[in-house]
N, C-alpha and C positions, 0 to 999 in steps of 0.2 A: 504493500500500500504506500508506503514513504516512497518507491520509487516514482511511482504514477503521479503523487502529490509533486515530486520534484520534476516529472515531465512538464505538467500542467503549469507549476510555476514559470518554467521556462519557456513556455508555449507564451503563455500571457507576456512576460516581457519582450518576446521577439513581436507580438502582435503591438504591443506600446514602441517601440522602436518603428515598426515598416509605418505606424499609423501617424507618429510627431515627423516621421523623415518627409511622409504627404503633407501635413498638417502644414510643414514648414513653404512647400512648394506651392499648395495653394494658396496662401496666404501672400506670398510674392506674384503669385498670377491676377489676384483677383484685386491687387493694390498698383500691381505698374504692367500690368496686360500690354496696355498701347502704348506704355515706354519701350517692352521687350519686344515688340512686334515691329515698333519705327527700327529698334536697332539689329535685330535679325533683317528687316527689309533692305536696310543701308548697310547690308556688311559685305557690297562688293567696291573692289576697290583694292583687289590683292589679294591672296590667300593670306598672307599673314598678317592682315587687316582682319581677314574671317574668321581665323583661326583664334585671336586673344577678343573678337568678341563674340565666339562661341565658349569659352574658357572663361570671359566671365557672367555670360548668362545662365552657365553651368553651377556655377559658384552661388549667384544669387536664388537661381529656381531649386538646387543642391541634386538634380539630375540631369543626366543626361540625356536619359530617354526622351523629358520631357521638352528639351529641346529638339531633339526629334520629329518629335510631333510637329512641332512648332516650322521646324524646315520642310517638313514631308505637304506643309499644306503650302506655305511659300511656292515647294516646286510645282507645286499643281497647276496653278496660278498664272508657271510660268515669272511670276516676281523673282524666283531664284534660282540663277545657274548650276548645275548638275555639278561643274567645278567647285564655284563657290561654296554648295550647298557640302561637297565633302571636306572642304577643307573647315567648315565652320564645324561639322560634326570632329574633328582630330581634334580641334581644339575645346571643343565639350569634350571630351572623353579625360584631356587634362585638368580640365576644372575642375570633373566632380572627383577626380583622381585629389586633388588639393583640399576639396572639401573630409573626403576620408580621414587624410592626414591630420588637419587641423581637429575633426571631432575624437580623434582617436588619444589627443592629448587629456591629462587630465584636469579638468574645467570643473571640478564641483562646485568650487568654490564659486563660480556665477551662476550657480539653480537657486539659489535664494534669490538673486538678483532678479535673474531673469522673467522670474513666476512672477516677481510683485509689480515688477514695471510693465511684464506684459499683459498680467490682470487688472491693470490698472487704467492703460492704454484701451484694451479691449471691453471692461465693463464702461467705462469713464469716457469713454470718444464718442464725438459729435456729429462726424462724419466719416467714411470707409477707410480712407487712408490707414487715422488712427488705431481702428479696429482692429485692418490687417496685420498693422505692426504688431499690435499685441499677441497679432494671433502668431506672428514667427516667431516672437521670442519664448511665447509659452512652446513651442514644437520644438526650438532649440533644447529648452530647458529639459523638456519630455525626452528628448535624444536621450541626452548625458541621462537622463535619471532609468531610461531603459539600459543604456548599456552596464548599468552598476547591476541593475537587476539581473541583466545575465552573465554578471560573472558571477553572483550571490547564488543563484542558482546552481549554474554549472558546475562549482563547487563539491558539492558534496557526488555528482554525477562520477568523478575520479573511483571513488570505492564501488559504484558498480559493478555486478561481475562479468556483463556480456562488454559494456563500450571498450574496454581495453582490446580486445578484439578485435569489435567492429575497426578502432582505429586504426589496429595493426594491421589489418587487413588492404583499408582501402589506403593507408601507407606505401604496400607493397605493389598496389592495382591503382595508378596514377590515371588510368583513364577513366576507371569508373570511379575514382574521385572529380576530374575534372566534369563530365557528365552532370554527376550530381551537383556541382559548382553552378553547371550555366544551367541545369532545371531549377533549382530552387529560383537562381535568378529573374528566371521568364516567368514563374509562378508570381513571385512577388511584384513583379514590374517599378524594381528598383534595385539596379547594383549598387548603390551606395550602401543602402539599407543591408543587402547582404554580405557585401564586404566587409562592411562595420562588424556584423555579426560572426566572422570567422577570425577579423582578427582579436576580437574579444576571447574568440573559442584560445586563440593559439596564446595571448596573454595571460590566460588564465591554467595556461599547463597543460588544457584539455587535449589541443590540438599539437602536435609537430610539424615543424618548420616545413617535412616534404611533403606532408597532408595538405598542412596549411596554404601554398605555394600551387597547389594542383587546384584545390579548391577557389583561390584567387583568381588565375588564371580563366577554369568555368564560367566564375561573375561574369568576367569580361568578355567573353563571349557571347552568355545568358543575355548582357545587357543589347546587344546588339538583333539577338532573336527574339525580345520585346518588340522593338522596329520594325523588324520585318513582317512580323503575325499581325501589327496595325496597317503595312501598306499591303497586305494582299490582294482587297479589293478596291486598294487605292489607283491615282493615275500613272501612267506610266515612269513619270519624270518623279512620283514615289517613292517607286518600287526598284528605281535605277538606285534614288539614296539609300534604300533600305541595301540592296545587294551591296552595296558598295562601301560600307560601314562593314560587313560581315567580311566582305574581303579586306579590307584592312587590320580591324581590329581581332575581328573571330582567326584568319587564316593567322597572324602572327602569333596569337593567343595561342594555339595549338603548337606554332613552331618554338617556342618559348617553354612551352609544356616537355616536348623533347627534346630541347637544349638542357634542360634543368637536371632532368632526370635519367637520360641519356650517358648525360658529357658527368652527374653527378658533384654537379655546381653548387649543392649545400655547404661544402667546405669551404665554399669563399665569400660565402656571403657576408658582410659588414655585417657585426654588432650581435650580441650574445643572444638577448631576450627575443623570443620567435616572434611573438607580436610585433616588435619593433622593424625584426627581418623584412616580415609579409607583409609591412604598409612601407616599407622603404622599395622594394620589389614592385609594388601596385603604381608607386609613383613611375618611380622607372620604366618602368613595361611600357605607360601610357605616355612617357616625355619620349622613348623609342618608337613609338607609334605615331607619335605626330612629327618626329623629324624624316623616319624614314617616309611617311605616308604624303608630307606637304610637296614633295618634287615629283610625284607622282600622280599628282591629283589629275593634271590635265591628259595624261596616256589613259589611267584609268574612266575618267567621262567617254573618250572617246571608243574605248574597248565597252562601256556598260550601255552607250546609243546604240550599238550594231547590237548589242545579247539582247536588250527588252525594246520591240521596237513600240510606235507608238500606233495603235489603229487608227485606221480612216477613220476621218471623223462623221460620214454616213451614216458609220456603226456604231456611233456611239448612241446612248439612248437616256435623254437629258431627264424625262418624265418618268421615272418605274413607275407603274401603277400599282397602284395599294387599295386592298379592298376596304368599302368603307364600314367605317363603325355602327352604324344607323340599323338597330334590329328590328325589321317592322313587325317582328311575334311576339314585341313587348309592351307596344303603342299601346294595350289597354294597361298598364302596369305602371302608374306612374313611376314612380322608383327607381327602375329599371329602365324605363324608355329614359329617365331624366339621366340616369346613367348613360346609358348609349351615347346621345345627344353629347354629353359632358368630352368623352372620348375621340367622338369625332373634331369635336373643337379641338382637343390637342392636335388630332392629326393635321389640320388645316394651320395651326398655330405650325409645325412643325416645318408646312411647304413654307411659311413665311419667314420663319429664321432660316429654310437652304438661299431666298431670293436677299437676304440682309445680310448676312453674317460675310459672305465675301465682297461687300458694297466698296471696302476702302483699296478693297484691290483691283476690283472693276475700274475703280477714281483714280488709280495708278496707271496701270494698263491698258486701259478701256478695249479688252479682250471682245470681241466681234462676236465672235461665236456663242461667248459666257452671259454676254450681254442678252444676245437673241433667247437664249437658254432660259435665263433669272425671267424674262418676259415672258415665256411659254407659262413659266409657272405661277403668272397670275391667274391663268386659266382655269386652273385646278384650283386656284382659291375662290374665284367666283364662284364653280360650282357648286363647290363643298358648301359652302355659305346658303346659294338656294337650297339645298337640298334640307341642310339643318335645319332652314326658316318652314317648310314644307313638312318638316317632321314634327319639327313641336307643335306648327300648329293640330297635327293628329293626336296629341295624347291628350287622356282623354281625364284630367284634372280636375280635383272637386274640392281641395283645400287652397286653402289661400299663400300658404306656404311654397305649394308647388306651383300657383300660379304666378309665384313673385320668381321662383327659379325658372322657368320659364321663361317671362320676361328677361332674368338679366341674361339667360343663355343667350338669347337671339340680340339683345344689345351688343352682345361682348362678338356673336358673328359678325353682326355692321363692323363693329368698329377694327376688325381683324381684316374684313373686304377693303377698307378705307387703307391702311396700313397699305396692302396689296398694290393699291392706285398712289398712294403715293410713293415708294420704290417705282413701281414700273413708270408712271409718268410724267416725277417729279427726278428723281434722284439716277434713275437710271439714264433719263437723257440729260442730266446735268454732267455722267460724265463722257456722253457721247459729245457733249460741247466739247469739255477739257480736251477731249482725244484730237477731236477734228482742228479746235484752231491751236492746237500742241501747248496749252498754255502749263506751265509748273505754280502750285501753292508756295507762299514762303516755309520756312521751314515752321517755323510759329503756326502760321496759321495750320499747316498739317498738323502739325502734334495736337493742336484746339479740336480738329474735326476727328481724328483717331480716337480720342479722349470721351467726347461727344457719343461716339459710334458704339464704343467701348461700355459707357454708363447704360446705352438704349440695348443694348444685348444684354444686363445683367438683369437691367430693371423688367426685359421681358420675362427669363427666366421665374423672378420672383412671382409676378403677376401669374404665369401658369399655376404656380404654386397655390396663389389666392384662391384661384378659380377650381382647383381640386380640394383644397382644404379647408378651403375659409373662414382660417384661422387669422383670428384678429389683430393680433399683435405682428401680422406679416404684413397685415391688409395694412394698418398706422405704419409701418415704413416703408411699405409700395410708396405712401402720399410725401411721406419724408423724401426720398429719394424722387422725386416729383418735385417736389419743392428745391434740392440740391440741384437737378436739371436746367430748370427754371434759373437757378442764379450762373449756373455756369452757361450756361445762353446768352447770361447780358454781361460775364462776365467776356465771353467772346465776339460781342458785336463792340464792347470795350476796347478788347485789344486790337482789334481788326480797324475800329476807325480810327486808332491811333495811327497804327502803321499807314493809313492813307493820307494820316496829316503830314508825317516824314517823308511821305512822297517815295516809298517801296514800291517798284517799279511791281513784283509779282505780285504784290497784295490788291496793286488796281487794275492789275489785267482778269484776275479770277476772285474781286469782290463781288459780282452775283453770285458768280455759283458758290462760294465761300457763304455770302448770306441765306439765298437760297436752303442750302443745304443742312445750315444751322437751325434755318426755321421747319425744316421738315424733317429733322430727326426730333425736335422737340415736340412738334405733333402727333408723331410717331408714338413717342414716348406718351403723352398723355394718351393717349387712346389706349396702349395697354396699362394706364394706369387707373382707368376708370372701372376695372372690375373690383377696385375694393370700397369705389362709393356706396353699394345696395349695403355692403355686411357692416361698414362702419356708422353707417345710418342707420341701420335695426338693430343695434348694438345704442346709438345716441351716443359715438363719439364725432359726430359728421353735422355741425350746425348748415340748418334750409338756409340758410345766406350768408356769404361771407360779407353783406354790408354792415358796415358799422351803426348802430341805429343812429337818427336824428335826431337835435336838438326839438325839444317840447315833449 
């Protein structure tokens, strides 16, 4: 029983480690999204321009998967060269290689710190920024206090009487150590988090330097077949960076596996203590992986265009159809049909964020194709819209409750149809303007509309959330962040007629579409923020008029 109790233990801390190493990375996604996105966008200009600002978006995100991500949609896009886009992967892979290193120091001594200021930040903040801060320094703090937890753990796991085996084993069996290295890794969809976790094993005596070393090496592989498992059914220029990260980092990983164990290179390793060995190793491996990897960037783009080529684009097929949500064998039922109805909203919600969420790369690009595509899929939102209107008016409602959910269902289709008309013909031909008469944003004003774009994706998000849950205290800061929109609107028609007083030659070439587009992400924005007027008004935190009453 004590053993299981000690598995369990260490199950729970390895699960508070993979969960604060997230915790940390979305907290920096969801506080400087549209800083990480302008600087991944602008990181041609040299590989070795792409490369230290892939190393340090690796550092700030503390993954490199998730920079990954982050290039695989770039190259889709076409916003990111297939060179570019590997040389910025070589130098993630160093970053979160640096992040290891520095968490693997010991820092307890800032978990009291870090908890009070980032509970402090997080309960105590005004606005998102704040919040997110606190929320990285708490995922910081959650690190350091998981990794104490699995070596507390691991601990007593020594006097077991099968792992001395198991260790000696997969000691002797380096590949199906390294194996288990890059599965655990793909499993967790984080090398950091797992690498942390082995060399905690090997600081803590559990592990040996040639376990430990096989083990490492898998992570880095592992981390590389995260990548690839998300651009399977991605686009071609994806799937070229997915492959192409596994031939560098995976192919060396392996060759480094039978240098080590092979050539029997444990005797030369620097410095006594194994955990220190295997995060000085981890470093290495990955600062060898980006010197050999950066002068070969451009043979290998050109070797990965001829392997995955890219289809006609005939065949490509912009609309998959999806069956709809709308059950008509429930229409007597109200419940159920108000269910149904609820669903197919998300799905229509759904077409609307694929026609929004690449809008600032359409504004970049003004992609032909992409363009005609996001426009097809207004189609699909008209319909879905009549159709929902046609449905509820079928159910066949006899409380007043359901006739108010009713009501706001079909409110919240308008206002989702309306959304639909203004991307396709507002925002969409604003950037077929920019394209046609070649005009460039200043850099200011782009970071203002990236910023803008950025707050109208998150605030949709929530608003779905309203309209599923219609939990109150979601619904009071849907209006809050309605209100933040609102000032950063006039905070950016602020700065924009500044720059026209200065006489910025790019601010008064593309001052429509700059205001333009400010005015119509902010109507955007309130239109998904009107699903939480019905639940904050039947609730009476929602006064019938925001006038101030008259004198008399």
């Amino acid at each position: 029983m004590t053993f299981y109790l000690l598995l369990l233990h260490l199950g729970g801390a390895i699960a508070l480690l993979l969960f604060a190493v997230r915790m940390v990375r979305t907290g920096v996604e969801r506080s400087q999204e549209p800083a990480l996105r302008r600087l991944l966008r602008d990181s041609k200009g040299g590989r070795i321009r792409a490369a230290g600002i892939g190393a340090g978006v690796a550092v700030l995100l503390q993954s490199s998967t998730a920079v990954g991500v982050l290039a695989q949609g770039f190259a889709s896009t076409g916003a990111l060269g297939l060179e570019t886009g590997l040389a910025l992967m070589l130098g993630a892979y160093a970053g979160s290689a640096l992040v290891v290193l520095v968490l693997s120091f010991d820092l307890s001594l800032l978990v009291p710190v870090l908890l009070i200021l980032g509970a402090l930040l997080f309960l105590k903040g005004k606005s998102r920024e704040p919040r997110q801060l606190g929320r990285i320094l708490i995922g910081i703090a959650l690190t350091l206090i998981s990794l104490e937890m699995v070596g507390q753990a691991t601990e007593p796991l020594r006097e077991a009487g099968a792992l001395p085996q198991i260790v000696a084993y997969l000691s002797g069996d380096f590949v199906s150590a390294f194996l288990i290295g890059a599965g655990f890794t793909w499993l967790v969809h984080s090398s950091v988090g797992s690498t942390l976790l082995i060399v905690t094993l090997c600081a803590r005596g559990l592990v040996p330097l040639e376990l430990g070393v096989s083990l490492m090496l898998g992570a880095n592989l592992g981390g590389t077949l995260t990548a690839f498992g998300l651009s399977r059914f991605g686009s071609p220029a994806a799937r070229r960076l997915a492959i192409g990260q596994i031939g560098f980092r995976g192919l060396l990983a392996l060759v480094a596996l039978l240098a080590f164990h092979l050539l029997q290179l444990e005797a030369v390793v620097p410095g006594t203590a194994a955990g220190q060995q295997v995060i000085g190793l981890h470093v290495a491996f990955n600062a060898v992986v980006l010197l050999i990897g950066l002068p070969l960037c451009g043979l290998a783009a050109r070797w990965l265009e001829r392997l995955v080529r890219a289809a006609p684009t005939d065949a490509l097929n912009p609309l998959p159809e999806a069956p709809s949500c709308l059950d008509q064998a429930v229409v007597g039922v109200p419940a159920l049909a108000l269910a149904s109805a609820t669903r197919e909203l998300l799905r229509m919600a759904e077409i609307i964020e694929r026609m929004l969420q690449p809008l600032m790369e359409l504004y970049e690009t003004g992609d032909v194709e992409k363009i005609r595509q996001a426009r097809r899929l207004e189609e699909a939102v008209d319909q879905a819209q009549s159709e929902i209107k046609l449905y509820l008016a079928k159910i066949d409602y006899t409380r007043e409750d359901e006739a108010q959910r009713v009501q706001e269902l079909s409110s919240f289709a308008i206002n989702l149809e309306y959304v639909g008309d203004a991307i396709s013909k507002t925002l969409l031909k604003l950037a077929e303007t920019r394209r046609d008469q070649k005009l460039s944003f200043s850099p200011e004003g782009w970071r203002e509309l990236n910023e803008l774009h950025h707050r109208v994706m998150t605030n949709m998000q929530l608003a779905l959330n309203v309209l599923v849950s219609k939990d109150r205290e979601s619904a009071r800061q849907l209006l809050v962040e309605k209100d933040a929109m609102r000032s950063a609107e006039r905070e950016s028609y602020r700065q924009h007629l500044g720059r026209l007083r200065t006489g910025a030659a790019q601010s008064i070439a593309t001052s429509n579409i700059h205001l333009e587009t400010v005015r119509a992400l902010k109507t955007i924005n309130s239109l998904f923020a009107s699903v939480a007027y019905p639940i904050l008004s039947e609730t009476g935190d929602l006064l019938d008029s925001r006038l101030a009453k008259g004198p008399g």
